[in-house]
C-alpha positions as CSV (number, residue, x, y, z in Angstrom):
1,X,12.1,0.6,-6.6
2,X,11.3,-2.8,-8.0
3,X,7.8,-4.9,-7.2
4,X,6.7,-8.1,-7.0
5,X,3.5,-9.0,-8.5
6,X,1.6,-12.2,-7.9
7,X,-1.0,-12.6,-10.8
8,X,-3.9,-15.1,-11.7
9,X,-4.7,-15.5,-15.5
10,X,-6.4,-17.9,-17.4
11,X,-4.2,-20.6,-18.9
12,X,-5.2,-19.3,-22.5
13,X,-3.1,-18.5,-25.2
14,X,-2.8,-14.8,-25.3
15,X,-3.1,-14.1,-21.5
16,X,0.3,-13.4,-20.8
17,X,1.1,-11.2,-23.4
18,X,-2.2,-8.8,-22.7
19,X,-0.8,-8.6,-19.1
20,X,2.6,-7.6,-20.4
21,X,0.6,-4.9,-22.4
22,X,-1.1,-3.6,-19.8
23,X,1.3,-3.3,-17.5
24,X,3.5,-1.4,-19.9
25,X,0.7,0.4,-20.7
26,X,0.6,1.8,-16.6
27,X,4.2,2.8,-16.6
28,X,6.1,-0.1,-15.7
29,X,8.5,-2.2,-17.5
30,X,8.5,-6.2,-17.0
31,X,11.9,-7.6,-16.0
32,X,10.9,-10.9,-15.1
33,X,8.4,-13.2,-15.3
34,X,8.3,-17.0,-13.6
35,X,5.7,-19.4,-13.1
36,X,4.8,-20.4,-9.6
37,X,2.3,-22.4,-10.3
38,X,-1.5,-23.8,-12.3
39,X,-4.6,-25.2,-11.7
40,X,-7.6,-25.8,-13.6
41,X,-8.0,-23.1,-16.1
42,X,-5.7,-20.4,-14.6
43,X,-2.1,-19.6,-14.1
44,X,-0.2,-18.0,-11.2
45,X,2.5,-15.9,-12.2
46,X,5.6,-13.8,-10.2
47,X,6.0,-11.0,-12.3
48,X,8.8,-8.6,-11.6
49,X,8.5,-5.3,-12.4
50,X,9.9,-1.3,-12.3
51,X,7.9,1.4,-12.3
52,X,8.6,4.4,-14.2
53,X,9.3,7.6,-12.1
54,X,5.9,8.6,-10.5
55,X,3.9,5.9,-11.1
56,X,2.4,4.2,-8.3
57,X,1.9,0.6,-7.5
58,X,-2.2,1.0,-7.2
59,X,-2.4,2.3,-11.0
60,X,-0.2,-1.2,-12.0
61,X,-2.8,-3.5,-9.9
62,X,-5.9,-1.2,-11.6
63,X,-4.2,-2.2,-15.3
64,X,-4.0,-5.5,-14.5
65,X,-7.4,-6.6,-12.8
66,X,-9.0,-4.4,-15.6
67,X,-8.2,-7.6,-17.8
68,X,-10.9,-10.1,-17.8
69,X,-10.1,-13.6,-15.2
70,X,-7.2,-11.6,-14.3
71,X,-6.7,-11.2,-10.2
72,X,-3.3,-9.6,-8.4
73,X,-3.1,-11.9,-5.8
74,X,-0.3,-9.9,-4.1
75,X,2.0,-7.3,-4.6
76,X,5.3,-6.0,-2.6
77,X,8.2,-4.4,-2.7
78,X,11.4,-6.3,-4.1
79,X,15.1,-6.0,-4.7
80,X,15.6,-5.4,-8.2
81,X,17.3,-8.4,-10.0
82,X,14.8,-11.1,-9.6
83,X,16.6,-14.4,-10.7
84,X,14.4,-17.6,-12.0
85,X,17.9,-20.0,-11.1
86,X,17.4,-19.5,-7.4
87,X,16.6,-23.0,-6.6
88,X,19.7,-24.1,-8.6
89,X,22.3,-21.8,-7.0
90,X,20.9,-22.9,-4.0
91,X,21.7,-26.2,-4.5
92,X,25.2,-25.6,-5.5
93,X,25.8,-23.7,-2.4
94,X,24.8,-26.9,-0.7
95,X,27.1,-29.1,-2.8
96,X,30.4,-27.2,-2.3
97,X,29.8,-27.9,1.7
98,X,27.6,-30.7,2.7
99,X,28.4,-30.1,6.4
100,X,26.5,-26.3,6.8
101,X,24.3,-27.9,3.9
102,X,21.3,-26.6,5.9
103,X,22.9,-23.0,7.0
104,X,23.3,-22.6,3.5
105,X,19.5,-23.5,2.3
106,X,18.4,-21.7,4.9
107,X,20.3,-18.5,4.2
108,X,19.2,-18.9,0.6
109,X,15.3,-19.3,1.3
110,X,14.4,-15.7,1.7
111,X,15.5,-15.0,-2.0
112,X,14.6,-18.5,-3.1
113,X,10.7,-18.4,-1.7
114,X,10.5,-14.6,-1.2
115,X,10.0,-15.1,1.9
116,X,11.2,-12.6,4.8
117,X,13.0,-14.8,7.0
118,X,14.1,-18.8,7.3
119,X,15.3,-20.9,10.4
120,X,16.4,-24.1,11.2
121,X,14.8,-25.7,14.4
122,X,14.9,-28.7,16.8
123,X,11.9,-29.8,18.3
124,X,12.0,-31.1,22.1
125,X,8.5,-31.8,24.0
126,X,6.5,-28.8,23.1
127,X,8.8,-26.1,22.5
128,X,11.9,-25.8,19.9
129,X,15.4,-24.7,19.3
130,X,16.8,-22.2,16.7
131,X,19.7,-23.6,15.5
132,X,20.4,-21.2,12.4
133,X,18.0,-18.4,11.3
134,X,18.5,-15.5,8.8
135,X,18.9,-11.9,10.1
136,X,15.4,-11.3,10.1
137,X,14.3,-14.5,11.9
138,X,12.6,-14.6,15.4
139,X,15.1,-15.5,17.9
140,X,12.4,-17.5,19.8
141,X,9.6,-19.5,18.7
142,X,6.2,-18.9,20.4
143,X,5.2,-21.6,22.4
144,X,1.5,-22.1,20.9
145,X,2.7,-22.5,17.6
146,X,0.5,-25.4,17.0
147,X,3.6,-27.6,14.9
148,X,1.8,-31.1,13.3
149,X,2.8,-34.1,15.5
150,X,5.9,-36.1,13.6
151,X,5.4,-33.6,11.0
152,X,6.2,-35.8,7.9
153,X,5.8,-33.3,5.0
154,X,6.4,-30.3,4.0
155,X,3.0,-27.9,5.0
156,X,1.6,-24.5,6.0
157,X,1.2,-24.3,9.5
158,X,-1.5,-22.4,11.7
159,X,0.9,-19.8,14.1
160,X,-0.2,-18.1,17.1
161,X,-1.0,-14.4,18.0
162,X,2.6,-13.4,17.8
163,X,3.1,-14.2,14.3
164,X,-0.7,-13.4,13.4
165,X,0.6,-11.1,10.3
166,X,2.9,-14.2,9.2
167,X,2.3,-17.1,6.4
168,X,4.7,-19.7,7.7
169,X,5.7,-23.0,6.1
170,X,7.5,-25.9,7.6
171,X,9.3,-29.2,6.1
172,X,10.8,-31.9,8.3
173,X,14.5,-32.7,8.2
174,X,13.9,-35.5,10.0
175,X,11.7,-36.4,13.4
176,X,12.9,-33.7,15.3
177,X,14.4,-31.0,12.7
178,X,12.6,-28.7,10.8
179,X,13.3,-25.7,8.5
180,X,11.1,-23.1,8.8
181,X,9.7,-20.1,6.0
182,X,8.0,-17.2,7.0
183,X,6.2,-14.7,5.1
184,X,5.0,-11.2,6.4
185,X,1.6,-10.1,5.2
186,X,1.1,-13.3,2.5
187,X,0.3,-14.4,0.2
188,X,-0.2,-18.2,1.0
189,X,2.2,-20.3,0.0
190,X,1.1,-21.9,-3.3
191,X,1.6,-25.8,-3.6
192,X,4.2,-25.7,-6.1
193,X,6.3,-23.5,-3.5
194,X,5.6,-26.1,-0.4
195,X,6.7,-28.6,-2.9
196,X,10.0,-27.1,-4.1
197,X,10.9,-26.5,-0.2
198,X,10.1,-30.4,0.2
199,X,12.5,-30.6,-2.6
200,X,15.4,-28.8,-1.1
201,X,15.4,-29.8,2.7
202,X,14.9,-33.1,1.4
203,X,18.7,-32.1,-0.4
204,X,19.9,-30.7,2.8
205,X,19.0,-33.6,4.8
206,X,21.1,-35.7,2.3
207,X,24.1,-34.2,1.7
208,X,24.5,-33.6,5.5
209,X,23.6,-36.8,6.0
210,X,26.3,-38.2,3.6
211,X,28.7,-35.5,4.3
């Protein structure tokens, strides 16, 4: 079984390769590793990661927050084969069919974003639509989900009860359209990911557009 670690570090030279030491000093071997996104002084990192036989994923976290400035911000089970050229192949799924140009970002956005499920919606009044969702999406959308009037950019958005263990973002299509990202049990979506979904619907919404 592969995992997904999300890790803080400072933005210094050296910090990456001490986190590769320690966690290869717990057991695990490093299969991938992609930055999500900085800030001032730090570094967020996806690392992908197999565990030898026996090790468990506590003794990996322990390793790496034993480092000084260093913080797990999350960490979850993953298919093995993590690819940093998601964003890419989704694009060229778009291109070779600009008509299901949505269908096919939103098919891709679970392995794109990590993310457990993605749909595409159509507001009307307060209440919306599935038009497309992945196999793990909700088949109906809570009514109190509190969706930002004329939602213009891509955002995290507050959810209601029945999606209380969810992280969920949102970008517009246009007006009325959305495609929606949800994550079960976090973390929050970092910037740089809201920002690369803006990126993609705002694709989508082209090439169906021009299709």
């Amino acid at each position: 079984m592969s995992y997904l670690l999300r890790v803080e570090l400072p933005d210094v030279p050296g910090s990456l390769g001490r986190l590769a030491s320690a966690i290869g000093a717990s057991g695990a071997n490093i299969e991938a590793i992609e930055i999500v996104g900085k800030d001032v002084g730090v570094a967020i990192d996806d690392v992908f990661i197999t565990p030898d036989h026996g090790v468990m994923p506590d003794s990996i976290v322990s390793a790496c927050t034993s480092l000084d400035g260093v913080r797990v911000l999350w960490i979850s089970r993953y298919a093995a084969g993590g690819n940093l050229f998601l964003d890419l192949e989704a694009v060229e799924s778009m291109t070779q069919d600009p008509v299901t140009a949505i269908e096919k970002l939103v098919d891709a956005v679970p392995d794109v974003f990590r993310v457990d499920w993605g749909i595409h919606l159509t507001r009307h009044g307060d209440g919306a639509t599935i038009e497309h969702g992945t196999p793990a999406a909700p088949t109906e959308i809570p009514t109190d989900v509190l969706w930002p009037a004329n939602l213009e950019k891509a955002q995290a958005i507050d959810v209601p009860v029945e999606w209380k263990d969810l992280v969920v973002a949102a970008s517009p299509l246009n007006a009325d359209e959305l495609v929606v990202v949800g994550r079960r049990g976090g973390p929050e979506f970092l910037d740089s990911e809201i920002a690369r979904l803006a990126h993609l619907v705002a694709m989508a919404a082209s090439l169906r557009r021009n299709a």
